[in-house]
N, C-alpha and C positions, 0 to 999 in steps of 0.2 A: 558897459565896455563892448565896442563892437570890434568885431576882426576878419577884417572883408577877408584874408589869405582862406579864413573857413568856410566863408560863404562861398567864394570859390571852389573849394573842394567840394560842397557841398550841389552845387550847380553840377561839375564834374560828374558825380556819381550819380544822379537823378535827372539830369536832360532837360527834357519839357516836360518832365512830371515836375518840379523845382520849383517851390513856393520861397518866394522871396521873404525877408524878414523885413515886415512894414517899420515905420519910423517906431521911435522910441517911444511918442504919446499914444501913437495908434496903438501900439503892442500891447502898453500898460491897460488901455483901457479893455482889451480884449481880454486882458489876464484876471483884469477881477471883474470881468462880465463871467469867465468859466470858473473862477471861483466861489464865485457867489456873495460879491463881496459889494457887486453894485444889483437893483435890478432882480433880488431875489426874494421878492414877493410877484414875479410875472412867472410862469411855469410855460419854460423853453424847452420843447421834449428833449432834442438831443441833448441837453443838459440835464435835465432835472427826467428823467425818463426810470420807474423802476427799474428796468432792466439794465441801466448802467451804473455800477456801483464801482467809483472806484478803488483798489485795495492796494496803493504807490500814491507817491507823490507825483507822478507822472502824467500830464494831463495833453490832450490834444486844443490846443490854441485857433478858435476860426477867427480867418482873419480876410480883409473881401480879396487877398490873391488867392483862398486857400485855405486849408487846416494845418497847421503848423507841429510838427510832434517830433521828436518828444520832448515838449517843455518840461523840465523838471522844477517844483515851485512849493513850498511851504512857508506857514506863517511860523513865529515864536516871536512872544512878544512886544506883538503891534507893528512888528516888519514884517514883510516879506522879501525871502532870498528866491530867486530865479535865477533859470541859464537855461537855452537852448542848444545840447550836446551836438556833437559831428554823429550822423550813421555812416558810417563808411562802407555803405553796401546799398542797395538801392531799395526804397522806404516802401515798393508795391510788390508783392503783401509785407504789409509790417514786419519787422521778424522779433522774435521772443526778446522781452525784454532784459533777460542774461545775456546775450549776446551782444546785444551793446557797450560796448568797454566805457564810451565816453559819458554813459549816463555814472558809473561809480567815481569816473575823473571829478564829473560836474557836481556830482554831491560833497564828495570829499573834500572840495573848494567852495563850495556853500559853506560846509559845517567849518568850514577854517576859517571863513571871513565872519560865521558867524560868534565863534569863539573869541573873535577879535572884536565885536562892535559888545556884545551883548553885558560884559561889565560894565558899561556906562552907559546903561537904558535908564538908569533915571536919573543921570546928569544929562541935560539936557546941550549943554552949552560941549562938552567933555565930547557926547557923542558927534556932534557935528563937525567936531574937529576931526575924531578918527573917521569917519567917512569923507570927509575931505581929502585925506592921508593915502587912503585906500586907490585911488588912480595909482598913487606912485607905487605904491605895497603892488601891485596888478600887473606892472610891469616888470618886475621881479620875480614874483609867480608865477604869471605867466605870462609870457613876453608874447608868443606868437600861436595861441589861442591852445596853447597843450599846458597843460597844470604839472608847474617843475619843484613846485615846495607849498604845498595845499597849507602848511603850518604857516598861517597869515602874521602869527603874535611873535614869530621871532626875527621877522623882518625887521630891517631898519627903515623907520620913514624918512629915507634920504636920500637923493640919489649917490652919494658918497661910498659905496659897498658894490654899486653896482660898473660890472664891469663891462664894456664893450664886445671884447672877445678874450676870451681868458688868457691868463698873462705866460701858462704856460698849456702848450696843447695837448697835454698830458692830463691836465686838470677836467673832472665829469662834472657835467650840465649840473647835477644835485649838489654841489658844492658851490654855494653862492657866495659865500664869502670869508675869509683868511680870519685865521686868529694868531696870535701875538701871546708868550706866555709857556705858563711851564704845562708840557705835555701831559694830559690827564683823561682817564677813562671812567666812566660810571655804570655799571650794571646792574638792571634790576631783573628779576625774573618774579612775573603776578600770576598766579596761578587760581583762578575762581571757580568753586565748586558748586554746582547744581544737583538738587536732589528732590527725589521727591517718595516720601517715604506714607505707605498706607497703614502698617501689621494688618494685614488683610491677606488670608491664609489664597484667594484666589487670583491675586492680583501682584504682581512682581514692582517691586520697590526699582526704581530707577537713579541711576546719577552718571554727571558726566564731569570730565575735568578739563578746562582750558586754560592752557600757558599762553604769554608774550615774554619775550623777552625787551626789554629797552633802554637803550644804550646813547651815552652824550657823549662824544673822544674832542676834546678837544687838543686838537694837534695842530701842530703849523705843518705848512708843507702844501703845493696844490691837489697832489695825489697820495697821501697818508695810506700806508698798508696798514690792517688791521688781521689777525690771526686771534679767536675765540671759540673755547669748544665747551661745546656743553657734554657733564656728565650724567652717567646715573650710577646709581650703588647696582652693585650684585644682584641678580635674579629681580630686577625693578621693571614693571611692563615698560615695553617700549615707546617711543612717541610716535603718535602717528597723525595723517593730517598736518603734515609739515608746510606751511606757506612762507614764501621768507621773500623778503625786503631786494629791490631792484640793484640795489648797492653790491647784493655777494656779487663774487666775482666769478667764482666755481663753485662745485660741489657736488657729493659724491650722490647719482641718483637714486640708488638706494636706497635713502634717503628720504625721497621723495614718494617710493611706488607704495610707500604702511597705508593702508585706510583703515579708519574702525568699523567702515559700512561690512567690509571683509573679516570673520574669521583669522585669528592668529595662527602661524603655523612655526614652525623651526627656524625656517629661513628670514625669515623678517629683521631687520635692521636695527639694535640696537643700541650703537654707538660706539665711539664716541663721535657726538654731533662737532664739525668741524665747520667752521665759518669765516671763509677770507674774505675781508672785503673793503672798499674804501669810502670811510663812513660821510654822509650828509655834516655840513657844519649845525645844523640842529637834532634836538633829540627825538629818534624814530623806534618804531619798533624792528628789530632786528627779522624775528621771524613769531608766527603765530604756532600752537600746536596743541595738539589732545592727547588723550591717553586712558585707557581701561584700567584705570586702578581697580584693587579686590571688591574694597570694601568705604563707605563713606564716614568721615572723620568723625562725627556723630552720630549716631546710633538711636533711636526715640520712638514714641508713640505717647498718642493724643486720643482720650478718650471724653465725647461731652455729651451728658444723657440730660433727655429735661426732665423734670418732675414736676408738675403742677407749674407754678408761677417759678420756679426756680431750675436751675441746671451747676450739675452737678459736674465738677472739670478735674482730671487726672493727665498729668506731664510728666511724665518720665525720660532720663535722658541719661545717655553712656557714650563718653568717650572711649574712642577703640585706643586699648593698650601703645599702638603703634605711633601713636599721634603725639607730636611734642605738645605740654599739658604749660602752655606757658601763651598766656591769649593777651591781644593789647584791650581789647574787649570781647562779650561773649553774653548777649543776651536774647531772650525769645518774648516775641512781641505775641499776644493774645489777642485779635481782634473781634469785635462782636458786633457783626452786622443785621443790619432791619431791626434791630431792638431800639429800646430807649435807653437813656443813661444808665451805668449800674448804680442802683440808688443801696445795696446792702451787700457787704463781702466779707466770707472768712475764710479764712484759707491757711497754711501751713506750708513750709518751704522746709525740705531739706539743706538747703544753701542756697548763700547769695538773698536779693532781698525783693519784695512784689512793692512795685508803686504804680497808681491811676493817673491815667494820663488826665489833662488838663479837660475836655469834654467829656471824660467820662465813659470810654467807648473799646478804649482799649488797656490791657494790664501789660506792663512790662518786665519782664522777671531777669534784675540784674545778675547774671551771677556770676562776673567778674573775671580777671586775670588767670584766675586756673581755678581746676577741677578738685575733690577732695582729694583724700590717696585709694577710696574707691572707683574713683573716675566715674561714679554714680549721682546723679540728683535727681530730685523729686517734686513734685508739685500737685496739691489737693489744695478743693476750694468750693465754694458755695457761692453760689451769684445769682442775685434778682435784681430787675429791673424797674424803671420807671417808667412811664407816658414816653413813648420817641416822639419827636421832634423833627421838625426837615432838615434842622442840623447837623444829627445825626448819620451816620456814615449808611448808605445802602451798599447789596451789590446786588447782584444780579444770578453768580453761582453758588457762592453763599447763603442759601435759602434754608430754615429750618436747622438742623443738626449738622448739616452739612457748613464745615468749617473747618480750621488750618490755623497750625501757630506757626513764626515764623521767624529763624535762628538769622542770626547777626554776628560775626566775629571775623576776627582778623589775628592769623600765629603769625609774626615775623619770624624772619629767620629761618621757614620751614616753605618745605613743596612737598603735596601729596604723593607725586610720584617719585620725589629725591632728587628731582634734577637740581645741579646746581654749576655754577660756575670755577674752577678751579683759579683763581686771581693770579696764580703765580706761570700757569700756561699762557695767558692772554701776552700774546708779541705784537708790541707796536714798533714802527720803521720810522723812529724818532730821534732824534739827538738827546740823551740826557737820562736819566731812571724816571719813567712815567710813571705818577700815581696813577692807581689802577682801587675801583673799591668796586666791590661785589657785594650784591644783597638780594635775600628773596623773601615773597612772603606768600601765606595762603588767607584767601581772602572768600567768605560765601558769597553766593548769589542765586536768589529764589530759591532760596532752603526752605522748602514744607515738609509739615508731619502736617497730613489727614488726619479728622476725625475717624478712628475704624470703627464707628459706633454708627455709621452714617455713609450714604453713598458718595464718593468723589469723582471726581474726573482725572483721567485714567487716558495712559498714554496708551497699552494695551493690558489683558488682563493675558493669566498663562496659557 
């Protein structure tokens, strides 16, 4: 899809520096000349030169008016998605590539069109149909080369929803289409906890907490008020790093100024989070946000010594008292890398139950729904090997003793820092009694316990 109104602008701000965008075959073939996808057994310094390593998807495009940048371009797959963003500022010297808005516009409608083709990568006949679709879906999205609903899968492919000029002029560009029906809101709050945990008397255990909030209103109406505040309990750190959705309408900056890069003080803003706004007819995330909780929901250390042909492994694990003791799941995966298969295991479990994975490479230690009423488990074991194999898992950090088990689990119903939604505050400017449901959950992510028997990699030490 091309849209001469941006090449336009883009002639605008660059003059006779201004690399025109060659035909669509010429472009192609330039694109996997620089990816290396045609041609990559020939060694093209500017391309293939040690000293250029790319570390983005963002590549410079030669093409004979020019170098063309910033293409933004990745495969998944056996496609490739591409788009060449607006710079709205003039391209000589380059400027950093956080400064460019349109390059996050143009990924965020990559990743949405590719959410929308990539279920039906091995129906073949399925997927040609949706990239057929996809013109029309483009005009919806984006009509006049700016990304107005990057969520490509809840478009209709019809032109049937799409309006000319909104029917009333009250109605926002984000609201693409009317609904019919009884007035309803849904709120979720996800909250994933990162941690990384040593028992290494020199070295400081780290975690961080991040919320979203996300939210579907379906309401009639072209301009739907919405009124949602988020709480927290008594003396609950506050959130900070608040990024919120184009949709609010207001809000109080306060709000806005918490960073966690900053020191806590007095003054700091701790709610309650207030949110007016008039919601997208699809479901978005409201606002994003972090937080310094005390202490992280599991508590552990990992200990693996080797002994001749064999290695000896200790798992220990505590849930902190504070933590709701009710899991949809909740397991710690063992992996054992550059070895060969485990060919012998004994081992003992305080709770819950140890099974080998199908290769043989990894131990999984179910241990289920909740915790005991010591909120304590355990885990010893004895483990040797066989002959590895190239089927076998390598890594690269992973080397020797050095190694990490690595927890899995999901509390519904809970947020590490207590935020949560009051359902019966949430005001919608609706006809009728709105069903209104609220829910939260806490959810891990890249949860390690180090070997402390062994050196790890280390965010910093004390």
């Amino acid at each position: 899809r091309r849209y001469p109104t941006v090449e336009l602008r883009a002639e605008a701000f660059n003059g006779s520096t201004h690399v025109a965008v060659p035909s669509d075959s010429a472009f192609l073939r330039a694109l996997l000349f620089e990816l290396r996808l045609v041609d990559d057994h020939v060694f093209v310094e500017h391309r293939d030169t040690c000293t250029r390593i790319n570390h983005s998807s963002v590549y410079s495009v030669s093409t004979d008016s020019g170098d063309l940048w910033p293409v933004l371009a990745f495969q998944k797959s056996g496609l490739i998605y591409a788009c060449l963003p607006l710079v709205e500022e003039p391209l000589e010297p380059r400027p950093p590539l956080l400064t460019v808005s349109g390059l996050s516009q143009g990924l965020a409608l990559l990743l949405g069109i590719m959410d929308y083709i990539s279920p039906s990568r091995k129906n073949e006949a399925e997927m040609n149909t949706k990239i057929g679709q996809l013109r029309n879906l483009l005009i919806q999205a984006c009509p006049l080369g700016t990304p107005l609903n990057t969520n490509i899968r809840s478009l209709g492919s019809s032109f049937e929803d799409i309006q000319e000029m909104p029917a009333d002029k009250d109605q926002p560009a984000w609201r693409s289409s009317s609904y019919r029906g009884k007035p309803q809101a849904n709120v979720c709050i996800t909250e994933k906890v990162k941690c990384m945990q040593y028992d290494q008397r020199d070295v400081v255990d780290t975690w961080q907490v991040y919320g979203a909030v996300n939210c579907k209103c379906d309401i009639e109406g072209s301009a739907p008020k919405v009124n949602l505040t988020l709480n927290l309990p008594t003396n609950a750190p506050p959130l900070q790093d608040i990024v919120i959705h184009h949709c609010v309408t207001s809000i109080d900056p306060a709000m806005l100024m918490s960073f966690s890069a900053e020191p806590l003080d007095d003054s700091v803003y701790n709610g309650p989070y207030k949110f007016p706004f008039i919601p997208p007819s699809e479901s978005f995330n409201l606002c994003y946000y972090t937080s310094q909780v005390p202490v992280p929901p599991i508590l552990g250390c990992y200990q693996l010594i080797e002994e001749g042909s064999q290695i000896k492994i200790t798992v220990n694990l505590k849930l902190h008292e504070s933590i709701k003791n009710s899991f949809e799941y909740c397991e710690a995966r063992i992996p054992f890398y550059n070895r060969g298969p485990i060919a012998q295991l004994e081992y003992k479990v305080t709770y819950g139950q140890l099974d080998l994975s199908r290769e043989k490479s990894l131990l999984v230690w179910v241990i289920g729904q909740k915790f005991p009423k010591s909120l304590e488990v355990s885990l010893t074991g004895t483990v040797s090997f066989g002959t590895a194999g190239k089927e076998h898992p390598t890594d690269y950090v992973c080397t020797g003793n050095t190694a990490y088990v690595k927890l899995y689990f999901r509390i519904p119903d809970f947020t590490l820092t207590g935020c949560y939604v009051d359902q019966h505050s949430v005001q919608i400017s609706a006809p009728g009694k709105p069903k209104i449901t609220a829910t939260r959950e806490l959810i891990s992510s890249d949860y390690y316990l180090w070997n402390s028997k062994a050196p790890a990699p280390m965010v910093y030490k004390a």
